[in-house]
N, C-alpha and C positions, 0 to 999 in steps of 0.2 A: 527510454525508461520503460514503456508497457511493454516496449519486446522484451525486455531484460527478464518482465514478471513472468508475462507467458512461455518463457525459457525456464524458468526458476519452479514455475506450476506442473510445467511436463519434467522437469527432474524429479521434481513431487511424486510424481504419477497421480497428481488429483486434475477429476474433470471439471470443475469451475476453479475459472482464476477468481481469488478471492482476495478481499484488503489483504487479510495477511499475505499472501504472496509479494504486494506491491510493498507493504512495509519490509518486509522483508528485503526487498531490493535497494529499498531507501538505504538500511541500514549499512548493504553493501557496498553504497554510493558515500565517500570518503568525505564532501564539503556535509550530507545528512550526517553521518555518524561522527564526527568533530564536535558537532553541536550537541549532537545526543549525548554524548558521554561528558560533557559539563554537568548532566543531571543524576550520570546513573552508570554504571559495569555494562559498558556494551556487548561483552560476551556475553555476557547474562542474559539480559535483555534480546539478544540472539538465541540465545539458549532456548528462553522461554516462548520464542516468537515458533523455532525449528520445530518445538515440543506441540505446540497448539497445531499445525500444519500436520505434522507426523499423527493428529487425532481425526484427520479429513480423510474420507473414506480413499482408497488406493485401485485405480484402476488395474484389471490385471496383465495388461497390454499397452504396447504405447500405439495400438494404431483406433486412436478414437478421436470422436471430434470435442474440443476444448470449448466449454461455457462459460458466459460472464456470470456471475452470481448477482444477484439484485440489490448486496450491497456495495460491492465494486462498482455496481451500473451507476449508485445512486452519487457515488462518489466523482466517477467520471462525468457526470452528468453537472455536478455542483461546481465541477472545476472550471467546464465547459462555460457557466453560465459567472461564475468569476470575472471568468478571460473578456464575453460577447460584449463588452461594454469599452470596446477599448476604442480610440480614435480611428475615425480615419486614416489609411495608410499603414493602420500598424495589425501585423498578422497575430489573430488572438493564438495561433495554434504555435508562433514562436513565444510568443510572450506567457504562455501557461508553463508553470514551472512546481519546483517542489513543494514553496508555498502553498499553491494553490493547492494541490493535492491534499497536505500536511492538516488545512485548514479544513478542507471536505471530510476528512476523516474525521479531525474532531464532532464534525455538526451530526454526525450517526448515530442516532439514538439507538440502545440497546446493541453498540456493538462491542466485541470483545476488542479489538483493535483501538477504537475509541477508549474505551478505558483502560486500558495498555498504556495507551500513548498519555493520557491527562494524568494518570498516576506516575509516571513517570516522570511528568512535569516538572507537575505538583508536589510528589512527596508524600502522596496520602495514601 
């Protein structure tokens, strides 16, 4: 799934992978958009996700080196800390999955992806 984003961020041509590029991959991820579109027009909602990306500044080269953004970091970081709690013998880094991610996203204050994603929900 993070290769999929940093794939998805160099087709961008933007230099920080950013939530949205990871939503963006969700959305392409078939068991994620199943679920999403019980709530809402997935194209749409692709639509709107492509449109907010296409407003991230555009490198003018692909030979640069790719940044995490600090709220991707904060995101990776929350999923990370999700997963560390998990038994013995059991590896957190198989056991972190979309949920966890899905859930780190919500918890970002002030982010566009974040309320993307709860209005979508929600409805509101």
């Amino acid at each position: 799934m993070l290769d999929a984003t940093v794939a998805n961020c160099r087709t961008f041509c933007n230099e920080y992978v950013m939530p949205e590029h990871f939503f963006y991959t969700l959305l392409k991820t078939s068991k994620f958009s199943h679920l999403v579109e019980r709530y809402c027009d997935i194209d749409e909602l692709m639509e709107k996700v492509v449109r907010r990306i296409n407003t991230f500044e555009k490198m003018p080269s692909d030979d640069y080196q790719l940044e995490i953004s600090s709220q991707f970091e904060a995101i990776l970081k929350e999923a990370d800390r999700m997963t560390s709690q998990m038994p013995v013998g059991v590896d957190a880094d198989d056991e972190r999955n979309i949920p966890h991610y899905v859930v780190a996203m919500l918890q970002q204050k002030e982010s566009w992806i974040a309320y993307t994603l709860f209005t979508t929900i929600k409805g509101d």
